[in-house]
C-alpha positions as CSV (number, residue, x, y, z in Angstrom):
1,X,-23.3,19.2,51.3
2,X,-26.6,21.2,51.3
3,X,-27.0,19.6,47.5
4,X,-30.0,22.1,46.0
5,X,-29.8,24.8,49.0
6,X,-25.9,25.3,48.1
7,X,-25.6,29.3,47.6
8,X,-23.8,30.2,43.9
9,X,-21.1,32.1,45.7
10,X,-19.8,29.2,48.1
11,X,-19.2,27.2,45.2
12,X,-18.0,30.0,42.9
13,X,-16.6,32.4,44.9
14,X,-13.1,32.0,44.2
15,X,-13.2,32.1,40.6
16,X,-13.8,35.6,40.2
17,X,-14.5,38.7,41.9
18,X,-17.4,39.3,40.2
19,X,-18.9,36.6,42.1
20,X,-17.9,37.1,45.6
21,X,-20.3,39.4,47.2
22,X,-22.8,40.1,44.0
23,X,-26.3,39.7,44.5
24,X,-27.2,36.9,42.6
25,X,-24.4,34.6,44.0
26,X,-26.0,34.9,47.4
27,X,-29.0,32.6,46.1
28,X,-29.3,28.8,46.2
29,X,-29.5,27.1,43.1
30,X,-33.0,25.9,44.2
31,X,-33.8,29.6,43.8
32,X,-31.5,30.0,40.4
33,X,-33.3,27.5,38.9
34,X,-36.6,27.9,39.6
35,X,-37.0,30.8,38.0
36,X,-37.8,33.0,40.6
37,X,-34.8,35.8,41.6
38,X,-36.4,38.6,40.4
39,X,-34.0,39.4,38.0
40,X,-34.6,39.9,34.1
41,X,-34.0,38.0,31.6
42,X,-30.6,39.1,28.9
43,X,-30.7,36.5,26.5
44,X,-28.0,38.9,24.2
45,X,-25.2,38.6,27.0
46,X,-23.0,37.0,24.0
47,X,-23.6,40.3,22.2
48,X,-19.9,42.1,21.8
49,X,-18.4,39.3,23.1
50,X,-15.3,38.8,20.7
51,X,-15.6,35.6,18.4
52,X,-11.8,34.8,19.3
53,X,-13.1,34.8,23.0
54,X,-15.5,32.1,22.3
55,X,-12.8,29.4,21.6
56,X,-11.0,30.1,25.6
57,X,-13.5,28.6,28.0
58,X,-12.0,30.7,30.7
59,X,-12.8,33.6,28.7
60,X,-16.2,32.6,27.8
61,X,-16.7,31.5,31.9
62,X,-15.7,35.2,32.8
63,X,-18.1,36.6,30.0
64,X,-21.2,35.0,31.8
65,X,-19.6,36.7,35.1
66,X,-18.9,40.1,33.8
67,X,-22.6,39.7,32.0
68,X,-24.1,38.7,35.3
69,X,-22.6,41.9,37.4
70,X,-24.9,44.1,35.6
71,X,-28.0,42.0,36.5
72,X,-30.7,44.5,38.7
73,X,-33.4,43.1,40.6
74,X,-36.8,44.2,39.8
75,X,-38.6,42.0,41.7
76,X,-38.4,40.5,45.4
77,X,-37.1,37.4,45.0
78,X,-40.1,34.8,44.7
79,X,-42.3,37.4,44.2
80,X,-42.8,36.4,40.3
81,X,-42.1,34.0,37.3
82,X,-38.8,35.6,36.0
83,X,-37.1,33.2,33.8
84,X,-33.8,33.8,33.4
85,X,-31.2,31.4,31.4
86,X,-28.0,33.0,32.3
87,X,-28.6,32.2,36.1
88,X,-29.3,28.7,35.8
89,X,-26.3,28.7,33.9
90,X,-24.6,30.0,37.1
91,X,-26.1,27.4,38.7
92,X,-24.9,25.2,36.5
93,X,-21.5,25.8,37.0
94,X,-21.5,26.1,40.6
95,X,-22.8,22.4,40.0
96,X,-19.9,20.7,38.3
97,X,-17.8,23.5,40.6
98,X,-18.3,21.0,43.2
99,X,-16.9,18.2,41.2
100,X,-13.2,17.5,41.7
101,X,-11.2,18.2,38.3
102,X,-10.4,14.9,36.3
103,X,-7.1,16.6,35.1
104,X,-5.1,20.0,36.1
105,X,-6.4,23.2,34.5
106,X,-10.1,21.6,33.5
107,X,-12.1,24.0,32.7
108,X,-16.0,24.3,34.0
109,X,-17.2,24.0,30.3
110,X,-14.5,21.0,30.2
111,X,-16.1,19.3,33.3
112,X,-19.7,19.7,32.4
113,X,-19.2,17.8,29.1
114,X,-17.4,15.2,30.8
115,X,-20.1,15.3,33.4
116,X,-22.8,15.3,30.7
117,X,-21.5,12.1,28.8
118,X,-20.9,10.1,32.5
119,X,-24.1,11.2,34.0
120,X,-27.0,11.6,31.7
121,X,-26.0,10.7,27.9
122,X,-24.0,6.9,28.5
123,X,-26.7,6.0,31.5
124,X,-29.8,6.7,28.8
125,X,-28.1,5.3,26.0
126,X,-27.8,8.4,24.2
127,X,-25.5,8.0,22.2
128,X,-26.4,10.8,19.6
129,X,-26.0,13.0,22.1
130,X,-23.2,16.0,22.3
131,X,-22.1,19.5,24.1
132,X,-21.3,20.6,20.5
133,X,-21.3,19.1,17.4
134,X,-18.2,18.7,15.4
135,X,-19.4,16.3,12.6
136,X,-21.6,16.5,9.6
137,X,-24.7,14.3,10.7
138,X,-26.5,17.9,11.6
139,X,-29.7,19.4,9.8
140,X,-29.6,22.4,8.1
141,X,-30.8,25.3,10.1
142,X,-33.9,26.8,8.5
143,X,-35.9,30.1,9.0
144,X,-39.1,31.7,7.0
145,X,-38.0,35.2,5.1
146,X,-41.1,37.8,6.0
147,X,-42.8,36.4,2.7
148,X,-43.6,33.1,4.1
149,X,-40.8,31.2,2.1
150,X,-38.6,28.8,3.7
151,X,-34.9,29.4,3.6
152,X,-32.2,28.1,5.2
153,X,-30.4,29.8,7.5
154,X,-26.2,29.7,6.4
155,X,-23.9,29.9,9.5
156,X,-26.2,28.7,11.8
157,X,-24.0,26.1,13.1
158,X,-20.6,28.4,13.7
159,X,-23.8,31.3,15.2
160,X,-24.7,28.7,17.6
161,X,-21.3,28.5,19.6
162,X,-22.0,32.3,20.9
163,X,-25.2,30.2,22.7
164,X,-21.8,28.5,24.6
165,X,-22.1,31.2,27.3
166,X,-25.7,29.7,28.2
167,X,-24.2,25.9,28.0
168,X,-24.9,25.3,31.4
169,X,-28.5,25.9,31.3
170,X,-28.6,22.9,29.2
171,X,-27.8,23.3,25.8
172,X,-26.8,19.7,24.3
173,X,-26.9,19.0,20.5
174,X,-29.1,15.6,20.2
175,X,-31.4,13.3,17.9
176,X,-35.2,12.3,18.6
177,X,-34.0,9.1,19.3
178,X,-31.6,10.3,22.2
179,X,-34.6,12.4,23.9
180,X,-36.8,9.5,23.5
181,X,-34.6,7.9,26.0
182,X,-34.3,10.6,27.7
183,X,-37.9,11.5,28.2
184,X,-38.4,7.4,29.3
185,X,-36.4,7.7,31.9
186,X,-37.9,11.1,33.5
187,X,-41.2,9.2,32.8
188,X,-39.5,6.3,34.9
189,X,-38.4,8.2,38.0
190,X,-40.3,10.7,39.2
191,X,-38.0,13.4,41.1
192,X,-38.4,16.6,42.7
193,X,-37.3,18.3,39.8
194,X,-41.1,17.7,38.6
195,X,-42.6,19.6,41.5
196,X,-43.8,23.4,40.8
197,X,-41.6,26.0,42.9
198,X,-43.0,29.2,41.3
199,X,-46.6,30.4,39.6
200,X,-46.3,31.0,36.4
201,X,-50.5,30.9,35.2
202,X,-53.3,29.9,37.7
203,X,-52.6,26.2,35.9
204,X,-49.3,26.7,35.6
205,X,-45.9,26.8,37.7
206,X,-42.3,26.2,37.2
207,X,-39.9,23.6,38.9
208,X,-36.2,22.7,38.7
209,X,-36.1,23.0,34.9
210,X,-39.7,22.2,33.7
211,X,-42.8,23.7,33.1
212,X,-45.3,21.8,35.3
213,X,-48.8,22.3,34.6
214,X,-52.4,21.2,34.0
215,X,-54.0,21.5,30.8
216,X,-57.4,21.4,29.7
217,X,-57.8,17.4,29.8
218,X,-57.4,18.3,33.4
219,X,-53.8,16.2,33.6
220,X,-50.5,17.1,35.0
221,X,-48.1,17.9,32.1
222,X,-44.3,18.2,32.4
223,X,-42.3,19.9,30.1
224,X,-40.2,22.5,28.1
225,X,-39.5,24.5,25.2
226,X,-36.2,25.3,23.7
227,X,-34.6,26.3,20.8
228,X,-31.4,28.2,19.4
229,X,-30.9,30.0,16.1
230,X,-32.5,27.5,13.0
231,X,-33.4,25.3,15.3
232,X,-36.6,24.5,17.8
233,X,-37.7,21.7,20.1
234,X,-40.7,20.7,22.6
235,X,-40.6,18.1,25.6
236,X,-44.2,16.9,27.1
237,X,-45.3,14.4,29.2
238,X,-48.0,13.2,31.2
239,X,-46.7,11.1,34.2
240,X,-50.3,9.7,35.3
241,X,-50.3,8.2,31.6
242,X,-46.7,7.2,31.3
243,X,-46.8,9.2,27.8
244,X,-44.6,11.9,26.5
245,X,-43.7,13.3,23.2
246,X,-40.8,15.1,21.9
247,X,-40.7,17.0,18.8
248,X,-37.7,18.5,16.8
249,X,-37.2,20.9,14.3
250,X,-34.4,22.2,12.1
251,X,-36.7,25.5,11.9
252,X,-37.8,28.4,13.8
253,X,-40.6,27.0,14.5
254,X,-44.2,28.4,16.4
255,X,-46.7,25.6,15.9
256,X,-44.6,23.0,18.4
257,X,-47.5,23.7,21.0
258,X,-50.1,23.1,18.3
259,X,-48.7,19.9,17.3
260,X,-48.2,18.9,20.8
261,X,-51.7,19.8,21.6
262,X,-53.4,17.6,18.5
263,X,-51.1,14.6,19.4
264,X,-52.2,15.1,23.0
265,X,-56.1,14.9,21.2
266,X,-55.6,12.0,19.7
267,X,-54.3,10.1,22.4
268,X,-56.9,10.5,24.7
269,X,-60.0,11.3,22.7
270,X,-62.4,10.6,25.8
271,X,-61.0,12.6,28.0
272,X,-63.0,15.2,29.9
273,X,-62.3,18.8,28.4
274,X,-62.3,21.5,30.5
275,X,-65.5,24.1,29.9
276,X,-63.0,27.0,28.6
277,X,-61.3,25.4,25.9
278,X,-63.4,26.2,22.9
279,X,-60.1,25.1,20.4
280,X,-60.8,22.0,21.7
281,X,-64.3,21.8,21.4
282,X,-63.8,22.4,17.6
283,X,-61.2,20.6,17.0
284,X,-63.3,17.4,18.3
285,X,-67.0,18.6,17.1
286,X,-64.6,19.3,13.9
287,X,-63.6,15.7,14.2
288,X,-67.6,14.0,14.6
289,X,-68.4,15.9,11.9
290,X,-65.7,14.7,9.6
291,X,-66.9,10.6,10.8
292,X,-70.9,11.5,9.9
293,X,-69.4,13.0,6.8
294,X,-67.6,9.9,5.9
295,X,-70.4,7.8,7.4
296,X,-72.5,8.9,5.2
């Protein structure tokens, strides 16, 4: 009833003991998501997790628990930026805890598919779009050895189901096509979910899931990183512009930024740099003297 200020542990408290009473549970999912508990970030939870374990949802739901009762503070809570994956995948499920089970003995992972494909995939028309994938239509996974070679990355696929125990953070499997729909319709309706909760940079804050910001062409930018093993993505957009981009890579990729910064360029050449941003500068008195050369 109190949608976003719902604490964790009224929604999950009777799922395991683990829950009831723990620190973290006794936060809102406002405050899970937002990246500002205080607590650290353990993106190796899945280590020692047995692969057997992986295949029981129940099991893998009392992993993130078990995971999540060893979580110390070490911050006030909204004192800092602490992003933390595991706890918006708390969050998560306390979410589609609050949804009524389509069939006796549905699991949370269960429901948050079905939730996923009802709510947000069939409404966008992504039809690409998975929790997991299960067919061939996948790029291979690719990483660069320490000599600069390219090589792909075998297993990455069957590696990626330890990422299950972060699911509900928002892990889906999904084509450029699918996220352009996607990012149209968060173009479309602006929400609160695009409203900064917590400082991050003097520029720079976090909301309900994005990165909302200002960069040096002195527009609001919306947006996040991900990516898993062999793979990488990027999601940007400017909602005074109506433009986005979103960029993904079967690699382990570092130069998403980079790329998303040129395109950014390009689109609006005449835009009003801020002082500080000498790459910029370059890049466009890099670009004027590229036209004299041809010019001439």
């Amino acid at each position: 009833p109190n949608g976003w200020d719902t604490t964790a542990e009224s929604l999950l408290g009777c799922r395991s003991p683990l829950i009831t009473g723990a620190e973290w549970a006794k936060l809102s999912l406002r405050a899970l998501v937002s990246a500002g508990t205080g607590f650290p970030r353990m993106d190796c939870l899945f280590l020692g997790v047995p692969v057997a374990d992986l295949k029981d949802d129940v099991k893998v739901e009392e992993s993130l628990w078990k995971g999540l009762s060893t979580l110390r503070r070490v911050r006030t809570a909204g004192e800092s930026f602490t992003y933390q994956n595991q706890l918006v995948a708390a969050a998560g499920l306390a979410a589609v805890a609050a949804v009524e089970e389509k069939f006796p003995g549905e699991s949370l992972l269960q429901r948050l598919e079905r939730l996923l494909q009802e709510k947000v995939f069939t409404p966008r028309g992504m039809v690409e779009s998975c929790f997991y994938p299960t067919g061939s239509n996948v790029a291979k996974a690719q990483g660069v050895r320490f000599d600069g070679t390219v090589t792909e990355i075998s297993g990455a696929i069957q590696w990626n189901k330890y990422i299950k125990l972060d699911a509900a953070a928002g892990l889906i499997w999904s084509s450029a096509a699918d996220m352009g729909n996607y990012l149209r319709a968060e173009i479309a309706a602006p929400s609160e979910r695009h409203v900064a909760l917590q400082q991050i940079t003097e520029r720079e804050g976090y909301g309900l899931g994005f990165v909302i910001g200002e960069g040096a062409w002195k527009l609001k930018t919306i947006g996040h990183d991900g990516g898993t093993a062999g793979f990488t993505s990027s999601l940007l957009f400017f909602p005074s512009k109506k433009v986005g981009v979103v960029i993904l890579t079967n690699g382990m990729c570092s130069y998403l930024p980079a790329m998303t910064r040129r395109l950014t360029e390009l689109w609006f050449p005449n835009a009003p740099v801020e002082i500080g941003s000498a790459s910029l500068r370059a890049v466009r008195e890099g670009e004027r003297d590229r036209r004299r050369v041809g010019e001439g």
